[in-house]
C-alpha positions in Angstrom: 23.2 0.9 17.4 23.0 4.0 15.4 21.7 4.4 12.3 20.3 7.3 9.6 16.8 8.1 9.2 14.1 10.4 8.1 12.4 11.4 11.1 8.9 13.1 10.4 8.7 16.0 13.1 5.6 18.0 12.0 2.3 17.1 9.9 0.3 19.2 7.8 3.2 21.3 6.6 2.9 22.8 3.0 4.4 22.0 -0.1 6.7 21.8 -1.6 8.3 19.7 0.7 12.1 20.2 -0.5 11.6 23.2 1.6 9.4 23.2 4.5 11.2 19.6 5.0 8.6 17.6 7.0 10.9 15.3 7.5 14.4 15.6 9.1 17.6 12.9 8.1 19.3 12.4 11.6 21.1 9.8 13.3 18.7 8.0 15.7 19.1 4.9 17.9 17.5 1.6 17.6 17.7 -1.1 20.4 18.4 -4.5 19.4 15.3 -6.8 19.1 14.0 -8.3 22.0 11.8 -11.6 22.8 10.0 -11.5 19.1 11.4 -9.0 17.5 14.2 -9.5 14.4 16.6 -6.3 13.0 16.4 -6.1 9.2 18.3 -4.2 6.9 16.2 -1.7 4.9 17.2 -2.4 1.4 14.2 -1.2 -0.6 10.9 1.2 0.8 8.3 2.2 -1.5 6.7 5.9 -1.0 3.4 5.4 -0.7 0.4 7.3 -0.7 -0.8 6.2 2.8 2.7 7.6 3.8 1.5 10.8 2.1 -1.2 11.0 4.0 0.4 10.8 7.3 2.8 13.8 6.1 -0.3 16.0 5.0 -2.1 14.9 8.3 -5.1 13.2 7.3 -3.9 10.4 9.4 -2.6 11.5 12.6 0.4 9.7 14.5 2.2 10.4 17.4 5.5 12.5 16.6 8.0 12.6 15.8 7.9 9.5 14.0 9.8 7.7 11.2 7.2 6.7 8.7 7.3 4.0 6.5 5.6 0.5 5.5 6.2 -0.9 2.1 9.5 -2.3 2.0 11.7 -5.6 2.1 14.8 -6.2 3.6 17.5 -8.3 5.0 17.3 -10.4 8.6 20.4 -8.9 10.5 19.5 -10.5 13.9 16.9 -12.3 15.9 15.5 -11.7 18.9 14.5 -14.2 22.0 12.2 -16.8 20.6 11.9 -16.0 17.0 11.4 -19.3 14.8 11.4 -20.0 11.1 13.9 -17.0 10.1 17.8 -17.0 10.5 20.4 -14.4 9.5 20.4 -13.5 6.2 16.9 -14.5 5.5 15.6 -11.8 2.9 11.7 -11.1 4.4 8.9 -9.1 2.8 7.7 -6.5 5.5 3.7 -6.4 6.8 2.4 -3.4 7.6 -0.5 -5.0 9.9 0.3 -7.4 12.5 -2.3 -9.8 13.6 -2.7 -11.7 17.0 -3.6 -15.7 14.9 -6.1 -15.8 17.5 -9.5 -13.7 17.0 -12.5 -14.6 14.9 -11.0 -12.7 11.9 -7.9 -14.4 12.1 -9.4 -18.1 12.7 -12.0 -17.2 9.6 -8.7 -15.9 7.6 -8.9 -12.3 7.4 -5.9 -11.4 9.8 -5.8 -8.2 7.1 -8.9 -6.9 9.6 -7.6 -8.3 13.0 -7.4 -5.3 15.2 -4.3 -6.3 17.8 -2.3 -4.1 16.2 -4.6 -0.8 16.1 -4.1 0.2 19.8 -0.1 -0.1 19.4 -0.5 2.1 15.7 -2.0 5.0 17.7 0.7 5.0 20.2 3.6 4.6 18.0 4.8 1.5 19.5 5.4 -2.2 18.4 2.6 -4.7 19.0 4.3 -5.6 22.2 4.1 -2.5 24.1 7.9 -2.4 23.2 9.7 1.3 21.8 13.3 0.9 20.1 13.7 4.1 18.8 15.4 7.5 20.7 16.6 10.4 19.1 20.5 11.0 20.5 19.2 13.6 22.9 16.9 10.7 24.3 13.6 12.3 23.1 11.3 8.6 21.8 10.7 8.3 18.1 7.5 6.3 17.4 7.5 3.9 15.4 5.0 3.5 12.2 2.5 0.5 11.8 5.2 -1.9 13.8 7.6 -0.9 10.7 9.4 2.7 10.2 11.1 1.5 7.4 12.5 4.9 6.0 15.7 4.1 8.0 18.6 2.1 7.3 17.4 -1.0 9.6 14.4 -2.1 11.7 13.4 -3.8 14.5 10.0 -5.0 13.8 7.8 -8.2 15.2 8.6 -11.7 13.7 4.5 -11.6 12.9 5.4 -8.6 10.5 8.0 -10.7 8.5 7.3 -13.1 5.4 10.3 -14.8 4.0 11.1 -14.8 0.4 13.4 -17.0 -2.5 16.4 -14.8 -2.7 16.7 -14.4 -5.8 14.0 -12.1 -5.9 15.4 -8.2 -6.5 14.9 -6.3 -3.1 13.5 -3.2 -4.7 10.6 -5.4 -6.7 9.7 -7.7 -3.4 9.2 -4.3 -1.4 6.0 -3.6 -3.6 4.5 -6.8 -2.4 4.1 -5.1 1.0 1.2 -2.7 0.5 1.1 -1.5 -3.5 0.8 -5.5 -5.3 -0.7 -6.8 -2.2 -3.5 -4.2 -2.5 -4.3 -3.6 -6.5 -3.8 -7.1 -7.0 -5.2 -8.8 -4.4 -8.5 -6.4 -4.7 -9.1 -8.0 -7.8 -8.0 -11.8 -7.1 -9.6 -11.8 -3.6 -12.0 -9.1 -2.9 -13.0 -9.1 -6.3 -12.2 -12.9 -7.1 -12.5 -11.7 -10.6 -12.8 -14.8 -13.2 -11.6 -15.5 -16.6 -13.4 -13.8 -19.2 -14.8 -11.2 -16.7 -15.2 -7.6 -17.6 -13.7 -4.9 -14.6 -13.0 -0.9 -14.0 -9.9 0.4 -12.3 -10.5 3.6 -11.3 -7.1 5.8 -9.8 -4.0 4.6 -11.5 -1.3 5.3 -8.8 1.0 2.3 -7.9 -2.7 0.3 -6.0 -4.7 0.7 -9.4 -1.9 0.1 -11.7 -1.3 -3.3 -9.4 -5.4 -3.8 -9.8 -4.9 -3.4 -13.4 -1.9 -6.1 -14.0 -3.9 -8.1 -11.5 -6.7 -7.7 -13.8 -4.7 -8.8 -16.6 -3.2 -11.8 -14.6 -6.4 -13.1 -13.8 -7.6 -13.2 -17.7 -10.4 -9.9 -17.8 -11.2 -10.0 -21.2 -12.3 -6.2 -20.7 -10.3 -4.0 -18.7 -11.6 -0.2 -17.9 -8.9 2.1 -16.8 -10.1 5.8 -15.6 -7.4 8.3 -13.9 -7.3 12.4 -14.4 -3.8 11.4 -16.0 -2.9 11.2 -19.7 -0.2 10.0 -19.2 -1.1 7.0 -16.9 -3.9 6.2 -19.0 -1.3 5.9 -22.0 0.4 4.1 -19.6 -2.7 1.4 -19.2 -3.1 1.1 -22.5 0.7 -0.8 -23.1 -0.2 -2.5 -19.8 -3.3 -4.4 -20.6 -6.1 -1.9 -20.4 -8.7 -2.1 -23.6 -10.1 1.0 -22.9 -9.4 4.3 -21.2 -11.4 7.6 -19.9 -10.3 10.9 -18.9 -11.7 11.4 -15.0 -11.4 14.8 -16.0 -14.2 15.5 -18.7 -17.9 15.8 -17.0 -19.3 13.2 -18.9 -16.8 10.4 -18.4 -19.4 8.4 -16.0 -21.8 8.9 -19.1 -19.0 7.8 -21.6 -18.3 4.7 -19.5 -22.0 3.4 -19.0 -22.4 4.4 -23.1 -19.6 1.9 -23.9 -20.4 -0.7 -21.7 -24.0 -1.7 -22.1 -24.7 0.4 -18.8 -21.7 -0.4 -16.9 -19.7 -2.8 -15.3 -20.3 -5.1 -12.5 -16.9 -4.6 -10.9 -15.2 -1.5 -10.3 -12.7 -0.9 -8.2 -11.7 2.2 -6.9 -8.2 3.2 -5.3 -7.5 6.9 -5.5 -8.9 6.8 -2.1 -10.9 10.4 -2.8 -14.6 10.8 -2.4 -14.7 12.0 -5.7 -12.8 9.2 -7.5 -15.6 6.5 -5.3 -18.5 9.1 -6.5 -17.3 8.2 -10.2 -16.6 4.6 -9.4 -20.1 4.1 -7.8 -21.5 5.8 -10.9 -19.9 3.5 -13.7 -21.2 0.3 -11.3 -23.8 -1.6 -13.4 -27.4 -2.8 -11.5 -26.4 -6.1 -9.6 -22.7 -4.7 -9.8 -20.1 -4.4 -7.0 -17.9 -1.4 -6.2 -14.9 -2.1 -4.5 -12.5 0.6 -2.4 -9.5 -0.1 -2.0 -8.2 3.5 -1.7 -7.8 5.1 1.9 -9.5 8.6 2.1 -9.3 10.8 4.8 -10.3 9.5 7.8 -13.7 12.0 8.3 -14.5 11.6 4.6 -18.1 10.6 3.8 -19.8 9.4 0.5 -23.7 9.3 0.6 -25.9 7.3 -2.0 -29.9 6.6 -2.6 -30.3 3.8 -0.5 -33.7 2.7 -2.1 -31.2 2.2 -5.7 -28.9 0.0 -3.4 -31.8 -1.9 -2.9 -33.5 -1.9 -5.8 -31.1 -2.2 -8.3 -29.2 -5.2 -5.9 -25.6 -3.1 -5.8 -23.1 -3.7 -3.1 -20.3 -1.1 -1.6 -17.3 -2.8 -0.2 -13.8 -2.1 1.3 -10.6 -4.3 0.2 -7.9 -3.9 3.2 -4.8 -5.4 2.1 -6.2 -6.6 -1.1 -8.2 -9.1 1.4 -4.9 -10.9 1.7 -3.3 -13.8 3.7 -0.3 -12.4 3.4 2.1 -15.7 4.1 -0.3 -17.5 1.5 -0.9 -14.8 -0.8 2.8 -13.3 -1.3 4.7 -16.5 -2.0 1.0 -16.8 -4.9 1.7 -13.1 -6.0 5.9 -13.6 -6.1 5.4 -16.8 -8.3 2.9 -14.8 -10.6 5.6 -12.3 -11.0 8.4 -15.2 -11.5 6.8 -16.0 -13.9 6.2 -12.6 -16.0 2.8 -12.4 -15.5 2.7 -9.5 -12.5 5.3 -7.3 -13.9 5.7 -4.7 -11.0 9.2 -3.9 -11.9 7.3 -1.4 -14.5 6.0 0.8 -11.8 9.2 1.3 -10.4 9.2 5.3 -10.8 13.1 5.7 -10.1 15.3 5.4 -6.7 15.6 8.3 -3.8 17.9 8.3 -1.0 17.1 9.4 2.7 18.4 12.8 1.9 15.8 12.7 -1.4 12.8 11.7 0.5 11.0 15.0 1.4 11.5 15.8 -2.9 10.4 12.2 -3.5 6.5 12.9 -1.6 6.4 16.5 -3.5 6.7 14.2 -7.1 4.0 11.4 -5.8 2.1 15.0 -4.3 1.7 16.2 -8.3 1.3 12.8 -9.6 3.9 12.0 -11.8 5.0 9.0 -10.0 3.8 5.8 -9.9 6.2 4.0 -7.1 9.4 5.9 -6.7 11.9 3.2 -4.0 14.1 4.5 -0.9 17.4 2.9 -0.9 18.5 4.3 2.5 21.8 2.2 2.1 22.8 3.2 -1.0 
């Protein structure tokens, strides 16, 4: 079949993007699903920050790809084999596929299985399998097993979760990377208790997830820290009880001051060295600092190993939010059923395909939170 899409054909480009146009709208084709595999419709994508990092190259992929991996949709057709979804089916969309059979998987972290890695770097499904040619036949990659700026997909059965349909499209495709991430940073990584006192640091659509997480799990203190006005303003209405400029020099020192020294969680999700440098800073002795943000991939952060030692601290990564995502998105869907994960508030506004490349240069300058592709209409 054919279909529309937004084809990225060069990395690295500058801004803004309206005009250097990283990414091309053409017709491409997609080849039904075989043994596996299931076509969805595209109705919602979120643009991401992960996706922006692929565009500015700090995460290399083959091209020309179409990019893409936060997003629901609607089950079109099934391939060979394919159990537990029919037509019509409306499906949350998993940007990591896992194989159910490694030691992370078996332990329950499939967030961390690595079957899907090797397929990632080639641009292919987790099969081996390619369904995407320009007209001319040229391939188009395909983009964590996904590519969902497009109008449909064909994607593994693995990368699916089915969802209640009376859940809005454009709120469930959040649940895909942004909620999965913030939120489950603080519920799983974190597992953040009742009464517990935490720092968000980088309110893009992660942190501002982290910080309704926060608020859903009952943080009686909540610390929110971004370079944004604006977004801090933003925190306060959503829950925060207290907010700090990233900007002013001493806003590490302003933290510890109001906090007895700091606090023993902090999560980090700007995914910048600096943002972790100010994160690890505000981390009280015995305390943990959690990133959840995805720097580039050569980016190092360097600390006094004797005070890690001494003072009992501990540096870890959240993938995923730690998630199992076919337990933990029907948990995070009934939190937000229920008003207490309101993510609908960090929808930023709606782009079509032909929008997209002006969509990245708004998230580029930060004056988004989570702006959604409807490439149907």
């Amino acid at each position: 079949m054919r279909m529309k899409a937004a084809v990225l054909q060069a990395q690295g480009l500058p801004r803004p993007y309206a005009e250097t146009r990283p990414m091309s709208i053409e017709e491409v084709e997609l080849a039904p699903p075989g043994p596996g595999e299931v076509l969805i419709e595209i109705a919602a994508a979120g643009l991401c920050h992960s996706d922006l990092s692929t565009i500015e190259n700090q995460r290399p992929r083959p091209l020309p790809i179409i990019i893409g991996h936060e997003g629901a949709g609607i089950v079109r057709a099934l391939g060979e084999g394919v159990t537990g979804l029919k037509e019509g089916d409306h499906v949350v969309a998993l940007f990591v596929t896992s194989c159910g059979e490694c030691r992370y998987c078996v332990r329950g972290r499939p967030n961390i299985c690595g079957a899907s890695f090797d397929t990632r770097a080639k641009g292919t499904l987790m099969s081996g399998a390619r369904r995407l040619k320009r007209l001319n036949g040229e391939v188009v990659n395909h983009n964590s097993g996904l590519s969902l700026f497009a109008q449909f997909a064909v994607v593994m059965r693995d990368s699916l979760v089915k969802i209640e349909k009376d859940i809005p499209l454009e709120d469930a495709a959040l649940f895909g990377c942004a909620v999965m991430t913030g939120a489950g940073a603080v519920i799983n990584t974190a597992r953040l208790r009742p009464g517990e006192e935490v720092a968000v640091v980088g309110l893009g659509g992660v942190g501002m997830n982290a910080l309704l997480g926060a608020v859903a799990a009952g943080a009686s203190r909540i610390i929110a820290v971004d370079t944004s006005q604006a977004k801090l303003d933003l925190a306060r209405e959503w829950g925060a009880t207290d907010t700090f400029l990233a900007g002013n020099a001493d806003c590490a020192a302003a933290v510890r001051d109001a906090t007895a020294g700091g606090l023993d969680t902090v999560i980090e999700t700007a995914g910048t060295i600096p943002a972790f440098e100010l994160a690890y800073a505000i981390t009280a002795r015995g305390g943990s600092t959690i990133s959840a943000g995805l720097p580039n991939v050569a980016a190092k952060f360097s600390y006094l190993h004797a005070a890690l030692v001494s003072e009992e601290r501990s540096i870890r990564g959240s993938y995923m939010g730690s998630c199992v995502p076919n337990r933990d998105i029907p948990l995070l869907l009934s939190l937000y059923r229920r008003g207490k994960l309101p993510v609908q508030k960090l929808r930023s506004g709606f782009v079509s395909l032909e929008e997209i490349n002006e969509g990245f240069d708004r998230l580029a300058e930060g004056t988004v939170l989570r702006q959604i592709l409807r490439p149907n209409g």
